[in-house]
The first five atom37 places (N, CA, C, CB, O) and aatype in JSON, in Angstrom:
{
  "aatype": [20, 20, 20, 20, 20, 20, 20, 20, 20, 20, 20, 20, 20, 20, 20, 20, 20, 20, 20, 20, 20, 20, 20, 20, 20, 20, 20, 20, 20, 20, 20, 20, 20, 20, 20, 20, 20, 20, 20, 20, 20, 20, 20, 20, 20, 20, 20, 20, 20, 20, 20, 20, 20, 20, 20, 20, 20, 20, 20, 20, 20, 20, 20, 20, 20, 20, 20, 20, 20, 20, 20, 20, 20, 20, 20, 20, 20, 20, 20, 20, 20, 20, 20, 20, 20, 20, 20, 20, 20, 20, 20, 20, 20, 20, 20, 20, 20, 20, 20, 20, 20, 20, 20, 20, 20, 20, 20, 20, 20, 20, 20, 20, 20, 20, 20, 20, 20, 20],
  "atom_mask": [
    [1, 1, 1, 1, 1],
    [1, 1, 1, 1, 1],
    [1, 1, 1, 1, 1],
    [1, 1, 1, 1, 1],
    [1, 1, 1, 1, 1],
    [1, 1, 1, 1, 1],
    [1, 1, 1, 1, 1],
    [1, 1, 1, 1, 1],
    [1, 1, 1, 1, 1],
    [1, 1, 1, 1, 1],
    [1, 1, 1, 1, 1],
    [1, 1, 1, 1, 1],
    [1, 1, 1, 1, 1],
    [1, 1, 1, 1, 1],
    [1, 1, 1, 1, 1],
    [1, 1, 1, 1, 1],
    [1, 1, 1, 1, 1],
    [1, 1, 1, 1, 1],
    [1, 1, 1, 1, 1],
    [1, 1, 1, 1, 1],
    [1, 1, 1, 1, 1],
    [1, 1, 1, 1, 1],
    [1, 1, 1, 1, 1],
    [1, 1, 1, 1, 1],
    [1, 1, 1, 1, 1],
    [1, 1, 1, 1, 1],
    [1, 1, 1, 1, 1],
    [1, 1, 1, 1, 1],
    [1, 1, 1, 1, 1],
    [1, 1, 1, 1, 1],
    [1, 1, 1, 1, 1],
    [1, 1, 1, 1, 1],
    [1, 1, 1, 1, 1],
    [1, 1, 1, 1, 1],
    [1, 1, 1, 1, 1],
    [1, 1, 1, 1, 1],
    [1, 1, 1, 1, 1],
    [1, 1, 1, 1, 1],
    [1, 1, 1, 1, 1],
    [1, 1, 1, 1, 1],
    [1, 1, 1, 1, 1],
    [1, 1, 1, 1, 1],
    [1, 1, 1, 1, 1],
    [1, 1, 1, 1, 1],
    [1, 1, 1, 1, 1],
    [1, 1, 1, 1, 1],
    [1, 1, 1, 1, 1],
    [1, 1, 1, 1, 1],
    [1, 1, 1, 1, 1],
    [1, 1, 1, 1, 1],
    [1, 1, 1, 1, 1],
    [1, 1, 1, 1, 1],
    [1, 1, 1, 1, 1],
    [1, 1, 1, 1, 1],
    [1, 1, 1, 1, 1],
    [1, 1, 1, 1, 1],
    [1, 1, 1, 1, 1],
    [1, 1, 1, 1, 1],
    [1, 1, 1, 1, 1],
    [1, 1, 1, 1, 1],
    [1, 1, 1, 1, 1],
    [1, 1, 1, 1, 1],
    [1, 1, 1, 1, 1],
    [1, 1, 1, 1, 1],
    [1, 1, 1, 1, 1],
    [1, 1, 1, 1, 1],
    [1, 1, 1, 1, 1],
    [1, 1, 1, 1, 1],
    [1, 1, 1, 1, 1],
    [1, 1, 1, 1, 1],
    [1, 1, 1, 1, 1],
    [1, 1, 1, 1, 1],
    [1, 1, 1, 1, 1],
    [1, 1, 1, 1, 1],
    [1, 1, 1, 1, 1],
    [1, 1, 1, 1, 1],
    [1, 1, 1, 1, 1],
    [1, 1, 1, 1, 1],
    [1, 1, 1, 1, 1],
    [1, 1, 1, 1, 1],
    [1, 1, 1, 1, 1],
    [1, 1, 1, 1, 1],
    [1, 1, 1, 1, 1],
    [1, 1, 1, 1, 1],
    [1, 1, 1, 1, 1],
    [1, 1, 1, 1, 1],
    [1, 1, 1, 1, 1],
    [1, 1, 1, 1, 1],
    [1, 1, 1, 1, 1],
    [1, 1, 1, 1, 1],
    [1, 1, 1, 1, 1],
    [1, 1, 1, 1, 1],
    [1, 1, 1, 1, 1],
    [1, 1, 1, 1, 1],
    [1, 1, 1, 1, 1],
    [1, 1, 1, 1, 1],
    [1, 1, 1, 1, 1],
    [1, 1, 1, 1, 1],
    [1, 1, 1, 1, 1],
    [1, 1, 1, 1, 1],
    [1, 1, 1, 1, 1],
    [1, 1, 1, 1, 1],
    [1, 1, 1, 1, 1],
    [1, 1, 1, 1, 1],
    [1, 1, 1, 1, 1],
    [1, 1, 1, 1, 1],
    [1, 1, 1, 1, 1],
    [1, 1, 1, 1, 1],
    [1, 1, 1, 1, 1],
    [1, 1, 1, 1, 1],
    [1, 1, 1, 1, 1],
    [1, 1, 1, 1, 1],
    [1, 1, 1, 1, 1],
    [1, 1, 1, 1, 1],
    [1, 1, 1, 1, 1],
    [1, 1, 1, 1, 1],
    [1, 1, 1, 1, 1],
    [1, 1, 1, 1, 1]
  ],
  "atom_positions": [
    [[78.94, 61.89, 171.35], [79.65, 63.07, 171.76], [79.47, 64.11, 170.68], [81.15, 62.77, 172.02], [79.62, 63.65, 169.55]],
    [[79.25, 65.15, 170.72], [78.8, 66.03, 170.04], [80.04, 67.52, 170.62], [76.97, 66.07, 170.36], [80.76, 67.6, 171.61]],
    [[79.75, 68.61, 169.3], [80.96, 69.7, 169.28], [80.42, 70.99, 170.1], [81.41, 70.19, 167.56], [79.4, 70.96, 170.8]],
    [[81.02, 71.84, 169.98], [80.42, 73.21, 170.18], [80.99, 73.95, 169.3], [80.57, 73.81, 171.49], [82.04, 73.7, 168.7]],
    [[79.9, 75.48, 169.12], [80.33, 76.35, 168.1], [79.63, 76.05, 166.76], [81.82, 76.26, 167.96], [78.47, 75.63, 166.74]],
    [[80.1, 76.19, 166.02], [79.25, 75.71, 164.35], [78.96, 74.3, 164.28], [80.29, 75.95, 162.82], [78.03, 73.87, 163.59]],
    [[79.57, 73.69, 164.84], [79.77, 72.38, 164.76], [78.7, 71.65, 165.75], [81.24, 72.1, 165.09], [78.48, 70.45, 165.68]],
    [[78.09, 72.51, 166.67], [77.3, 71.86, 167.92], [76.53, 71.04, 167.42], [76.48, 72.73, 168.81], [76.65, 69.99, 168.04]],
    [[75.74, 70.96, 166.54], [74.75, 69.49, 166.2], [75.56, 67.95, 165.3], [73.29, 70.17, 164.9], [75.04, 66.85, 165.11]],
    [[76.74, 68.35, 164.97], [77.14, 67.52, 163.99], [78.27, 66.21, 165.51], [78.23, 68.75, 162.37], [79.11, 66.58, 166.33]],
    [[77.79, 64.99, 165.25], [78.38, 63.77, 165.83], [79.78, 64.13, 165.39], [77.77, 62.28, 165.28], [80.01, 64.38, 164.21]],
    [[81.06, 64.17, 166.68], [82.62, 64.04, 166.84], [82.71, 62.65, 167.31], [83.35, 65.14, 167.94], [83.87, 62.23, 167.23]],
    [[82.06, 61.99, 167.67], [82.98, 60.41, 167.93], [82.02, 59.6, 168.88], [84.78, 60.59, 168.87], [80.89, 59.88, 169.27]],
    [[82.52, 58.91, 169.05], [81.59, 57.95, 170.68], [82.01, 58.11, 171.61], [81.51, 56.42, 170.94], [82.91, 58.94, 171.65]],
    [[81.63, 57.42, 172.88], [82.18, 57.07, 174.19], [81.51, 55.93, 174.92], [82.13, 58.24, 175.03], [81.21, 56.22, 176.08]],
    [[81.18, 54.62, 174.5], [80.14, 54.05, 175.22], [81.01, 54.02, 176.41], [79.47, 52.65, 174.68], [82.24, 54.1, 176.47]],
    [[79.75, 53.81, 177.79], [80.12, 53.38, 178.97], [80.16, 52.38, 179.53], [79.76, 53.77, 179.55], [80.0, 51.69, 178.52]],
    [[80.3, 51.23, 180.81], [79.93, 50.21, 181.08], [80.26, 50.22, 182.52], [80.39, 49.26, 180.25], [81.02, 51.05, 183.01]],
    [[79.6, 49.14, 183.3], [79.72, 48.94, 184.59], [81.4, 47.66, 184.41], [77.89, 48.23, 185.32], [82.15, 47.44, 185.36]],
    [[81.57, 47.17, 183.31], [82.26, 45.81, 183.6], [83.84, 46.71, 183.92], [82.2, 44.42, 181.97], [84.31, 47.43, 183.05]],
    [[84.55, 46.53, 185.25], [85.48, 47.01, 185.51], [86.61, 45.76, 186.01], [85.07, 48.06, 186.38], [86.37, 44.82, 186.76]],
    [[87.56, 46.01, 185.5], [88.98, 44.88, 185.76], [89.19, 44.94, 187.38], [90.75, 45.51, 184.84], [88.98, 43.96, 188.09]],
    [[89.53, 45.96, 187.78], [90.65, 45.38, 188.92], [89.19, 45.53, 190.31], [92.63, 46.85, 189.21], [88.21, 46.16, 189.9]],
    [[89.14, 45.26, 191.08], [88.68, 44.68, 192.13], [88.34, 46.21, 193.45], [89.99, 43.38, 192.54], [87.5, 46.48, 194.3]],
    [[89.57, 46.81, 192.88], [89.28, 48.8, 193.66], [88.25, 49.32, 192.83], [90.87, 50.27, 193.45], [87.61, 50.12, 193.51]],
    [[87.74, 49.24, 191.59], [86.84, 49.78, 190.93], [85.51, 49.4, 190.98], [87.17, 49.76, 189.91], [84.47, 50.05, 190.86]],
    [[85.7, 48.41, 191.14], [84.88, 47.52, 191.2], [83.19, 48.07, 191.45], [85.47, 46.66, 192.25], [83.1, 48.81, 192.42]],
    [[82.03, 47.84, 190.8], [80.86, 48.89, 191.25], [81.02, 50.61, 190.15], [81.25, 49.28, 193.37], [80.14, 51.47, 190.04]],
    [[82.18, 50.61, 189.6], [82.19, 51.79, 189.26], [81.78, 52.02, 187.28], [83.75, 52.25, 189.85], [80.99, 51.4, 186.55]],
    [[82.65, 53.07, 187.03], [82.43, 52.67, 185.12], [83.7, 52.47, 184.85], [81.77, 54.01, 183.85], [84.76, 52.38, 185.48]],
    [[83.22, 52.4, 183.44], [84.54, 51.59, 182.47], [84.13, 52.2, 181.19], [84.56, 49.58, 182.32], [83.13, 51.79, 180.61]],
    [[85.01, 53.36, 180.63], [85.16, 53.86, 179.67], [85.25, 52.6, 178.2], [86.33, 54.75, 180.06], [86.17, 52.8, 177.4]],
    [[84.65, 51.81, 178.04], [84.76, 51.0, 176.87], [85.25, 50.73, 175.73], [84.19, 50.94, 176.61], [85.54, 49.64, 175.24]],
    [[85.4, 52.54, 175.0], [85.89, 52.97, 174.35], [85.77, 54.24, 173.67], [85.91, 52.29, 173.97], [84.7, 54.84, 173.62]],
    [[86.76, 54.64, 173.18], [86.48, 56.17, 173.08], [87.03, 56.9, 171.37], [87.5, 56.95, 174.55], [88.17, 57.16, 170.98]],
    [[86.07, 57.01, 170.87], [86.76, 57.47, 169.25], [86.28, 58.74, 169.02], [86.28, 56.49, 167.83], [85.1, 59.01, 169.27]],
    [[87.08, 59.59, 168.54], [86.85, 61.07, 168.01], [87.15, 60.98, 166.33], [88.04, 62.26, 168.87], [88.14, 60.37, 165.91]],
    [[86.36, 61.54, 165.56], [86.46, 61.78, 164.61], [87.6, 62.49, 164.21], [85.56, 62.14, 164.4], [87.87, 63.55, 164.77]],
    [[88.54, 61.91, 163.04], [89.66, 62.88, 162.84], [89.81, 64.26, 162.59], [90.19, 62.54, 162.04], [90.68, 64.99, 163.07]],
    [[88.74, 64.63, 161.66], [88.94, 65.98, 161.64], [88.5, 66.87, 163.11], [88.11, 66.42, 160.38], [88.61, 68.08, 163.31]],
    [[88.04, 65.96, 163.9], [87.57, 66.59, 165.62], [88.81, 67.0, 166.41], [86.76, 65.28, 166.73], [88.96, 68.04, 167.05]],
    [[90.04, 65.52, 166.17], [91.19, 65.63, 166.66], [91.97, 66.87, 167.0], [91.76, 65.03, 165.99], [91.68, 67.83, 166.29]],
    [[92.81, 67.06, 167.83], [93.44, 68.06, 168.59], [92.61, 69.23, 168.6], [94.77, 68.36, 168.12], [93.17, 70.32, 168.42]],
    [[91.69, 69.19, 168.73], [91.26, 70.84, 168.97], [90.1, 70.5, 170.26], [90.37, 71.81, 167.2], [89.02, 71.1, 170.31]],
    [[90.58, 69.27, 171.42], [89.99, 69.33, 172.77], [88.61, 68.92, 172.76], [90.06, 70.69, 173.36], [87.86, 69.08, 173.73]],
    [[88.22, 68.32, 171.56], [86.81, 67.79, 171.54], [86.72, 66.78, 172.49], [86.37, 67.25, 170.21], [85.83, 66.74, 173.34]],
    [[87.71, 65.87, 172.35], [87.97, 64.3, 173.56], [87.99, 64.46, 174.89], [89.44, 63.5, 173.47], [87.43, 63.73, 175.71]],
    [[89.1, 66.09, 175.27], [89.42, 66.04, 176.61], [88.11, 66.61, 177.05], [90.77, 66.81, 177.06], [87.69, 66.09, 178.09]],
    [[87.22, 67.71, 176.44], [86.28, 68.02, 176.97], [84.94, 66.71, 176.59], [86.13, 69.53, 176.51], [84.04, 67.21, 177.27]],
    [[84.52, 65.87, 176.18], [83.41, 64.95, 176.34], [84.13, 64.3, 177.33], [82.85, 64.07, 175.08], [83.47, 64.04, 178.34]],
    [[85.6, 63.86, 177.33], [85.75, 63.1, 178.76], [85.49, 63.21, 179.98], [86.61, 62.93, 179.01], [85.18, 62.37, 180.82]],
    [[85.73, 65.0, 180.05], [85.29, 65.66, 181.57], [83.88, 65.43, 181.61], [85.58, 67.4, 181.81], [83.36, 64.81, 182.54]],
    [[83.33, 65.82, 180.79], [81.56, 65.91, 180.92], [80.97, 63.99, 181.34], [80.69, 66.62, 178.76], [80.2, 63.61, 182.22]],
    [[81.58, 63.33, 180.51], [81.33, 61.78, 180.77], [81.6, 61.13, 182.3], [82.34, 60.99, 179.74], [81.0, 60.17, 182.77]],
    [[82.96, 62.14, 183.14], [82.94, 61.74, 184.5], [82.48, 62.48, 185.4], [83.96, 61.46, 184.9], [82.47, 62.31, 186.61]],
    [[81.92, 63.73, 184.47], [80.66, 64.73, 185.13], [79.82, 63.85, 185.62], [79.78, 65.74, 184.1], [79.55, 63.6, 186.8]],
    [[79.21, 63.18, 184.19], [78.03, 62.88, 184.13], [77.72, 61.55, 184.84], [77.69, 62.93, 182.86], [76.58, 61.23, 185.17]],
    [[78.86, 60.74, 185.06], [78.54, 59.26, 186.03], [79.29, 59.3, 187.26], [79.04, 57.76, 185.28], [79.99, 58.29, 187.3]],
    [[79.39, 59.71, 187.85], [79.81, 60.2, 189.28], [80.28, 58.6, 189.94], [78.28, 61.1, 190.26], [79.47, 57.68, 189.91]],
    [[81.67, 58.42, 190.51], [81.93, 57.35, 191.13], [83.49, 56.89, 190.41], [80.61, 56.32, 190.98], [84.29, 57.7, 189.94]],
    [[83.65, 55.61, 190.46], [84.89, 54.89, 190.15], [85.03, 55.0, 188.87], [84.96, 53.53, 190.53], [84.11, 55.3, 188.11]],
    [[86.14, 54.77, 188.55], [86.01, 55.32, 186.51], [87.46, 54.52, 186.56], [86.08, 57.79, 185.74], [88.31, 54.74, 187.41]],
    [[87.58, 53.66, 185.59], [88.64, 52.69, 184.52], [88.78, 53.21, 183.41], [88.21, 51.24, 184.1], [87.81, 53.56, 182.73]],
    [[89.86, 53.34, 183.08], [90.2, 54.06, 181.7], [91.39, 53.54, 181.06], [90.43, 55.6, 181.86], [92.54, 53.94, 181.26]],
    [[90.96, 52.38, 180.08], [92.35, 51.77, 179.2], [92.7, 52.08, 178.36], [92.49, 50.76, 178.78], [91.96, 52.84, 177.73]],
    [[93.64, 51.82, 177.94], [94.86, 51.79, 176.81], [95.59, 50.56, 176.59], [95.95, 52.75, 177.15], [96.17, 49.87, 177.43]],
    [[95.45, 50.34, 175.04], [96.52, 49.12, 174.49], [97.84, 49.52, 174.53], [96.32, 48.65, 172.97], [98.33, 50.61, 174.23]],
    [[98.48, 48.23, 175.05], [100.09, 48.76, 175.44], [100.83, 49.49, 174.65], [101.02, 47.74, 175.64], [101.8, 50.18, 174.97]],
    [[100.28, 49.31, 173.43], [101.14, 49.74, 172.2], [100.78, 50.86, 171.58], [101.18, 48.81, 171.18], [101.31, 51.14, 170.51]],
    [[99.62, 51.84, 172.25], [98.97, 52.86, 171.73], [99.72, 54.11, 172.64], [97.26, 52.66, 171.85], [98.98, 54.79, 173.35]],
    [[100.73, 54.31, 172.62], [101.82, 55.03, 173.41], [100.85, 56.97, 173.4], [103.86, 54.84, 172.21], [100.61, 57.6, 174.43]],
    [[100.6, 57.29, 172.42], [99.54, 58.2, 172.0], [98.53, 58.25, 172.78], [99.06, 57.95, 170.85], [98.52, 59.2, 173.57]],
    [[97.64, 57.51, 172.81], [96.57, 57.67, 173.56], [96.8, 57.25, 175.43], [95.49, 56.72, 172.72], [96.12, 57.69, 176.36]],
    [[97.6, 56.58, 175.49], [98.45, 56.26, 177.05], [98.93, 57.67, 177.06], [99.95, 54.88, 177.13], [98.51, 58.03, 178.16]],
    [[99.5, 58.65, 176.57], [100.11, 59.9, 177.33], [98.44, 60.95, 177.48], [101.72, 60.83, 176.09], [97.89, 61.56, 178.4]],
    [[98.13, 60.7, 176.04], [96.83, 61.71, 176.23], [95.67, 61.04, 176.89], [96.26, 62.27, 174.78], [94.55, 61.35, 176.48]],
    [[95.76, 60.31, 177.67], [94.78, 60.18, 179.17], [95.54, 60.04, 180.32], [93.79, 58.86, 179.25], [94.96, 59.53, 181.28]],
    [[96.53, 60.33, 180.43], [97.26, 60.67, 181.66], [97.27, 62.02, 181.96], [98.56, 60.25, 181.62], [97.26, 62.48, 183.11]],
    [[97.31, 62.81, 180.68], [97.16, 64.18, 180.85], [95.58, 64.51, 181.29], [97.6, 64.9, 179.47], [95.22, 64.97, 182.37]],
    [[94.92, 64.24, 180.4], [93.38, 64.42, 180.43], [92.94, 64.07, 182.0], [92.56, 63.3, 179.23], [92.44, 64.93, 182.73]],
    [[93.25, 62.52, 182.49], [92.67, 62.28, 183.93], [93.58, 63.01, 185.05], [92.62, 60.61, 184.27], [93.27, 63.17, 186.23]],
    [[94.74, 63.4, 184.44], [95.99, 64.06, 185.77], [95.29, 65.9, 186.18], [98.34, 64.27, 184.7], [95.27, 66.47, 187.27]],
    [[94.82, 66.36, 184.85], [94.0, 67.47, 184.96], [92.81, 67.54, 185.64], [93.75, 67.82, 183.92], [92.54, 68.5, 186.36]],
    [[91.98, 66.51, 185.45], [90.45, 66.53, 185.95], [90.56, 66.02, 187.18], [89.35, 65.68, 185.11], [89.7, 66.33, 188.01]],
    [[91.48, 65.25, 187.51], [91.96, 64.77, 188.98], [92.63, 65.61, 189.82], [92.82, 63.71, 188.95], [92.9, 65.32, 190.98]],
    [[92.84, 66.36, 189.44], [94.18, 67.73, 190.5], [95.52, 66.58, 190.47], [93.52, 68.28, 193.09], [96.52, 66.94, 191.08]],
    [[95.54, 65.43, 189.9], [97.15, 64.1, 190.27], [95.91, 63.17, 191.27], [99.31, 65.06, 191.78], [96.5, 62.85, 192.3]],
    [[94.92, 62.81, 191.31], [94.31, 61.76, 192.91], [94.15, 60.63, 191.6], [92.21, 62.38, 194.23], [93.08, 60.54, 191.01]],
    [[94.92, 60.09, 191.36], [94.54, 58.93, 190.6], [95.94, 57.68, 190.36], [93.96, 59.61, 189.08], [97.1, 57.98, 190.63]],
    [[95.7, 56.83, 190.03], [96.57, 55.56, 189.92], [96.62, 54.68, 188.99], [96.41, 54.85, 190.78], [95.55, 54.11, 188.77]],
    [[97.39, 54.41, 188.45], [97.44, 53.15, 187.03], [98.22, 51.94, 187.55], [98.44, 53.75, 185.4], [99.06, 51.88, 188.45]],
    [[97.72, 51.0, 186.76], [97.76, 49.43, 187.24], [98.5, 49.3, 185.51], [95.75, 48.35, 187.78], [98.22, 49.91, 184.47]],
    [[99.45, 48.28, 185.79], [99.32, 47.95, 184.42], [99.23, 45.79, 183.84], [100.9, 48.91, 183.81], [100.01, 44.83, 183.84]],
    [[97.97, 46.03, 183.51], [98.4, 44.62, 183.19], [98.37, 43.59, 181.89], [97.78, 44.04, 184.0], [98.0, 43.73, 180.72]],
    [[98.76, 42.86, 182.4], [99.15, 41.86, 181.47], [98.66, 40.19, 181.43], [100.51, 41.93, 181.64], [99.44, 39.34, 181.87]],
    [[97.2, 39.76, 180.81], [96.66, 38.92, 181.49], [95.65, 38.52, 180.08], [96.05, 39.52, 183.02], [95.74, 38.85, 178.89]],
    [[94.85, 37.82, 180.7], [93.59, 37.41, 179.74], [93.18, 38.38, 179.79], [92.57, 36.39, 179.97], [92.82, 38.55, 178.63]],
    [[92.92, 39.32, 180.36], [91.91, 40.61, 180.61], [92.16, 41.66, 179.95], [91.85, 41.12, 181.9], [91.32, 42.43, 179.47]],
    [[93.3, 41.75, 179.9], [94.0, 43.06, 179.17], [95.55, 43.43, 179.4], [93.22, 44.37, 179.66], [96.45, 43.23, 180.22]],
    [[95.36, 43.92, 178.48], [97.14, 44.26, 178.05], [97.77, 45.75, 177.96], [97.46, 43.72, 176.43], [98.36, 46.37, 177.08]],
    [[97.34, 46.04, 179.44], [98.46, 47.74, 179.0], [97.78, 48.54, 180.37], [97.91, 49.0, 176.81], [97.3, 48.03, 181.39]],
    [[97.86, 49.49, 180.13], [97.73, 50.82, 181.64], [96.04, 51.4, 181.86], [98.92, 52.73, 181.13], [95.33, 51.98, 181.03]],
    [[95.78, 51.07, 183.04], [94.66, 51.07, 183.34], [94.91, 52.34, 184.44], [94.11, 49.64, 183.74], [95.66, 52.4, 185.41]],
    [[94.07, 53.21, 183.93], [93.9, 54.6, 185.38], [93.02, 53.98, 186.04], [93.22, 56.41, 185.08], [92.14, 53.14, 185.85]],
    [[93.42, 54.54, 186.79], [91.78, 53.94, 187.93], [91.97, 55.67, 188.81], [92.2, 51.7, 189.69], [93.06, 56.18, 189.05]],
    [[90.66, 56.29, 189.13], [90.09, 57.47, 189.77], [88.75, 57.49, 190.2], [90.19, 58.49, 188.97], [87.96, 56.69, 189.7]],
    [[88.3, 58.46, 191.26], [86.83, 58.5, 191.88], [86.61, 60.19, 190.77], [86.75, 58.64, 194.28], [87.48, 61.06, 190.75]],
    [[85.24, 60.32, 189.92], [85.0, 61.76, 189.7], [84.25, 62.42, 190.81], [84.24, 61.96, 188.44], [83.47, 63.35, 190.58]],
    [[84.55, 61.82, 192.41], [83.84, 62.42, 193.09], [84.77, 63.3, 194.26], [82.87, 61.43, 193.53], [85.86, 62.93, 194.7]],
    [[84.13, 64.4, 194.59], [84.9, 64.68, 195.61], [84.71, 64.4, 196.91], [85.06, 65.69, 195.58], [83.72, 63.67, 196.96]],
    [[85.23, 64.63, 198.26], [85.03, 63.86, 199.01], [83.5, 64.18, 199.91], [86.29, 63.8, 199.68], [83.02, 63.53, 200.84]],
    [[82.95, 65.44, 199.23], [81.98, 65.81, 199.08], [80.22, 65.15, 198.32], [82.59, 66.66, 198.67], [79.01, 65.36, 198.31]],
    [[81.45, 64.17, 197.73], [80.33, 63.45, 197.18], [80.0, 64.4, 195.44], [78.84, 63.57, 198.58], [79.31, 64.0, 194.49]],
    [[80.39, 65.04, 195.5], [80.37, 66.46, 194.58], [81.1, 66.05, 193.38], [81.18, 67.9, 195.31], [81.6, 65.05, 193.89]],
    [[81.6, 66.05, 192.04], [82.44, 65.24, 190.98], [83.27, 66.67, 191.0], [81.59, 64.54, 189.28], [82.86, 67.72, 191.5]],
    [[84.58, 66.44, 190.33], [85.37, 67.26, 190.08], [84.54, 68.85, 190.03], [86.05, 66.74, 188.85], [83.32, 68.91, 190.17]],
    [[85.3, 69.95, 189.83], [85.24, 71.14, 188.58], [85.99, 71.16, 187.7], [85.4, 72.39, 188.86], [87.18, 71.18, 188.02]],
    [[85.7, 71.16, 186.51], [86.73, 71.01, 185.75], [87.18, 72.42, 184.87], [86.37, 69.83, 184.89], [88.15, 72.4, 184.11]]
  ]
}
């Protein structure tokens, strides 16, 4: 994930992707794996904007977790996916071998087949 402005060539964080998705509605779709922004990147929208571009860029079912206990990053992807979604999205929360905490689940497509505008 990379910045804009002065900053456009210099690396802000990761995002790998993956097909491996938990719940069984996603199923076929991605799975945000994980997502780190560099601190000094922090609050100034570097995350929310590579996130939009990341469900730009893979069109379809999208999983997006949080550890139960990361209360922080659980509000700031509810905001982030409640925005890029217009609200069309749903969280599961579980508690299992698989994972432990709130899972969004959303399509970045419209019914157009088309991914959000963001």
């Amino acid at each position: 994930m990379g910045t804009a402005g002065p900053d456009a060539h210099r690396l802000a964080g990761f995002a790998p992707v993956s097909a491996r998705t938990l719940l069984p509605k996603s199923a076929g779709g991605h799975d945000l794996a994980e997502f780190f922004v560099l601190r000094a990147y922090r609050r100034r929208g570097v995350g929310a904007t590579a996130a939009r571009q990341l469900f730009d860029r893979f069109p379809g079912r999208w999983e997006v977790r949080e550890l139960a206990e990361n209360a922080p990053a659980i509000a700031s992807w509810r905001r982030v996916i409640d925005g890029y979604t217009g609200g069309d999205w749903r969280e599961h929360v579980l508690d299992d071998n698989r994972w432990c905490g709130p899972v969004q689940v959303f399509d970045s497509r419209r019914g157009d087949g088309a991914p959000p505008s963001t």
